[in-house]
VEXDRENNU-709025 format. One line per 4 residues: number of its first residue (from 1); for each residue y negated, x, z negated of C-alpha. Coordinates in pm, 1 decimal. Layout:
BEGIN
NUM> Y X Z; ...
REM end
This chain:
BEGIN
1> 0.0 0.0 0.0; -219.5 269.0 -90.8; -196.0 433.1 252.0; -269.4 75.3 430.7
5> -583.2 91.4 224.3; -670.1 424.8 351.9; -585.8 388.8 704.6; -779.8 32.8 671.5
9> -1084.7 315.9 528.5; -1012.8 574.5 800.9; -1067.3 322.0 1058.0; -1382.5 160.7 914.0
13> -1536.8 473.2 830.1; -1462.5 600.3 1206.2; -1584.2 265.8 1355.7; -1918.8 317.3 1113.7
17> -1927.7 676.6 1249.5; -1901.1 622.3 1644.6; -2114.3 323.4 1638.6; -2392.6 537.6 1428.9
21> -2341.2 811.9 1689.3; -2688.5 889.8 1850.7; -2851.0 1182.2 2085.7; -3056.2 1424.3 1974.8
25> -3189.8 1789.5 2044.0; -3209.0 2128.3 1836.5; -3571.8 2181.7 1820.0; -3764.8 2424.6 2094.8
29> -3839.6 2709.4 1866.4; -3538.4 2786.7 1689.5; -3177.2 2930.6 1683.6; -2944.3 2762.7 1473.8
33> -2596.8 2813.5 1329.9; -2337.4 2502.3 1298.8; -2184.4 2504.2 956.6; -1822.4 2357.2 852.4
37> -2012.6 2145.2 581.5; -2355.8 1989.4 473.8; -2482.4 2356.8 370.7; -2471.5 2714.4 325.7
41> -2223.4 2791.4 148.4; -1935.3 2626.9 409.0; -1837.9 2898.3 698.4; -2068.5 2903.1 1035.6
45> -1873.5 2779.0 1310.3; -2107.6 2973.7 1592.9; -2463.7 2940.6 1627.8; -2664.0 2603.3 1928.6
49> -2917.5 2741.6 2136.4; -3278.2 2603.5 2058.0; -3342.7 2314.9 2276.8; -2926.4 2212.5 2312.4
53> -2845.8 1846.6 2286.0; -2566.7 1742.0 2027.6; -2477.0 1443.4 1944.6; -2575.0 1285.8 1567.4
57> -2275.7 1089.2 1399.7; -2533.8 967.1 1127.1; -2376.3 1147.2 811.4; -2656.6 1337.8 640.2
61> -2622.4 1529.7 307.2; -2932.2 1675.1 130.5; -3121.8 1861.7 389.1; -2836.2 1874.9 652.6
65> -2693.2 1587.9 922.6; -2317.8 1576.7 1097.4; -2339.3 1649.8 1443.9; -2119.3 1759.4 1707.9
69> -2308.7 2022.5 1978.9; -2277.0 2064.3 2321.1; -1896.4 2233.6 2301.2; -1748.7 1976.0 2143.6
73> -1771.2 2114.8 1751.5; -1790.8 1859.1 1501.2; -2017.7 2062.9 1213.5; -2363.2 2018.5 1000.3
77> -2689.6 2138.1 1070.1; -3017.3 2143.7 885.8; -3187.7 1778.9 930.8; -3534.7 1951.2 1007.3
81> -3419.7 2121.3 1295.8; -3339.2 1821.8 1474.3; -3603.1 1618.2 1707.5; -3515.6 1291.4 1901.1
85> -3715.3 1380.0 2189.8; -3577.3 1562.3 2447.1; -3650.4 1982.4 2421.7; -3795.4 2172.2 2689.7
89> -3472.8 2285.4 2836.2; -3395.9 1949.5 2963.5; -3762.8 1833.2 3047.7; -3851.3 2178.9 3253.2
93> -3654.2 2087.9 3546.7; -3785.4 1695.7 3582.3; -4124.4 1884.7 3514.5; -4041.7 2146.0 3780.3
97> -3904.0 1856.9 4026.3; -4246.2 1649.0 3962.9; -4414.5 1955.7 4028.4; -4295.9 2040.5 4323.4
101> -4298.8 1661.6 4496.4; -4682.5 1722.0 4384.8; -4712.2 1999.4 4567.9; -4556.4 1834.7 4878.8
105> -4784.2 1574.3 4806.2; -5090.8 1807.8 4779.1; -5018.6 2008.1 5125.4; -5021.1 1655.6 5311.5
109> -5333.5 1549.5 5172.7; -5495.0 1873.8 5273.9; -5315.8 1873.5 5619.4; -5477.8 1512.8 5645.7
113> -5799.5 1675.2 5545.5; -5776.8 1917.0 5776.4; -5734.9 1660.6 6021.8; -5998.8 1441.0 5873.4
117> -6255.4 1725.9 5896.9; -6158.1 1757.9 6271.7; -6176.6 1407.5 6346.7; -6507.2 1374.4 6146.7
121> -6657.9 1724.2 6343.4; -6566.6 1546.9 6671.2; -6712.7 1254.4 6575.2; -6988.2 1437.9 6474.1
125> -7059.7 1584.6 6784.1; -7013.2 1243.5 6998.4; -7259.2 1064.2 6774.0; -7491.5 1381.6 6844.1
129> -7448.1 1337.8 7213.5; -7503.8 934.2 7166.4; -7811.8 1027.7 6956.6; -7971.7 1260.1 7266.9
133> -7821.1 965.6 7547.7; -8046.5 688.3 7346.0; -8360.2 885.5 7285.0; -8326.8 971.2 7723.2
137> -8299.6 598.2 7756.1; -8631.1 533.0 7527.4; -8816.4 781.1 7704.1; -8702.7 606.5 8044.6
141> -8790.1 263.5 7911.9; -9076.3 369.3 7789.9; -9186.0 549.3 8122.3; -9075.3 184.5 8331.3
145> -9270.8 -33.6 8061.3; -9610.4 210.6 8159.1; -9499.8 180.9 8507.7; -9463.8 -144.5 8489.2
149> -9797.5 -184.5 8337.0; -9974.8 8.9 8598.7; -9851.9 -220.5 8868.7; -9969.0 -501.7 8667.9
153> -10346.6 -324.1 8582.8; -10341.9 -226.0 8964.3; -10207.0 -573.9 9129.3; -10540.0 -733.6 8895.4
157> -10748.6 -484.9 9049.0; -10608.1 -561.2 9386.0; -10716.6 -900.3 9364.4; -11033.6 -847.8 9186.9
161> -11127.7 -598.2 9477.7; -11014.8 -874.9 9735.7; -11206.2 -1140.9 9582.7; -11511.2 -919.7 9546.1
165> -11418.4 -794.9 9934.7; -11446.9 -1240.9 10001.2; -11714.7 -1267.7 9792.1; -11936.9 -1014.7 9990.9
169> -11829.8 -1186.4 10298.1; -11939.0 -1502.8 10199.8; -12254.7 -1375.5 10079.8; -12301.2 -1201.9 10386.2
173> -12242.9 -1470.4 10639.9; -12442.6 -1704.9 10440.1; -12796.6 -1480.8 10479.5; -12683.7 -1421.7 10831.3
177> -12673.4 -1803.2 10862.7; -12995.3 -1845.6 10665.8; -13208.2 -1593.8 10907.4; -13079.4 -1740.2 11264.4
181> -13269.1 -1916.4 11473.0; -13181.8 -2314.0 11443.7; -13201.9 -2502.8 11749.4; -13469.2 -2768.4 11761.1
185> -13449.3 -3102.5 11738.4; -13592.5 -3305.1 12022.5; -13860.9 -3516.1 12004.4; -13819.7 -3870.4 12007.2
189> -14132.1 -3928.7 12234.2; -13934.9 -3805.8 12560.3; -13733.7 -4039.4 12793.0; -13472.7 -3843.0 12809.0
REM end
């Protein structure tokens, strides 16, 4: 009976154990050894890189927590060298991989730029050339509007000099009228 109860234990204790089971990471800035128990005094089973992932099996006993490291050894470590964020050693390369799709990133921007700056220097020079083409086409509007005006100015002087040319005419045939002899009018008193 006694050994039902402590294989009923076992069990529970296991089942407590593997559902407390959690990740964490031997901090960045430190070298650690893996102890046999929770402290000093039990024999180092070999030493976890700083920055190693082990897994926590939630047993902690004064200042040290049950673990089992990367190679598969179930030992204790001090609780205050354990952090629940991932270390460096796993975050350098998703860092390094970011990095690097930024940089891919960053040379097609500046490839578009470059392309942007020739696009914008063309451009440039077209609007430069449409600048110079509009200021010809003022100055030639401007020259047909005094051109223009001219003909007007001269086709009023035309007719002011033709009317004045009449005018004279009229003036002139009416004083020749004026000073020629008229022809006399009969006198009643005659037969015929």
């Amino acid at each position: 009976m006694l050994r039902g109860i402590l294989l009923i234990g076992a069990l529970l204790f296991t089942s407590a154990t593997i559902a407390a089971e959690q990740t964490g990471y031997i901090s960045d800035d430190i070298f650690i050894y893996i102890h046999g128990g929770p402290g000093n005094q039990y024999r180092i089973l070999g030493s976890i890189e700083a920055g190693e992932k082990v897994t926590l099996l939630g047993d902690t006993q004064d200042d040290y927590s049950h673990i089992v490291d990367h190679k598969g050894r179930d030992g204790w470590v001090k609780t205050d060298s354990l952090v629940q964020h991932p270390s460096f050693r796993y975050q350098l390369p998703a860092l390094q991989e970011q990095l690097k799709q930024q940089q891919q990133k960053l040379q097609g921007a500046l490839s578009e730029k470059g392309s942007a700056d020739s696009q914008v220097d063309h451009l440039s020079s077209e609007l430069a050339d449409t600048k110079a083409a509009l200021q010809r086409a003022n100055k030639e509007r401007d020259d047909a509007k005094k051109q223009l005006a001219e003909l007007h100015n001269n086709d009023k002087y035309k007719m002011w000099r033709e009317g004045g040319v009449i005018a004279a005419i009229g003036a002139l045939i009416a004083v020749v009228l004026v000073y020629l002899p008229r022809p006399r009018a009969k006198k009643r008193d005659r037969w015929f």
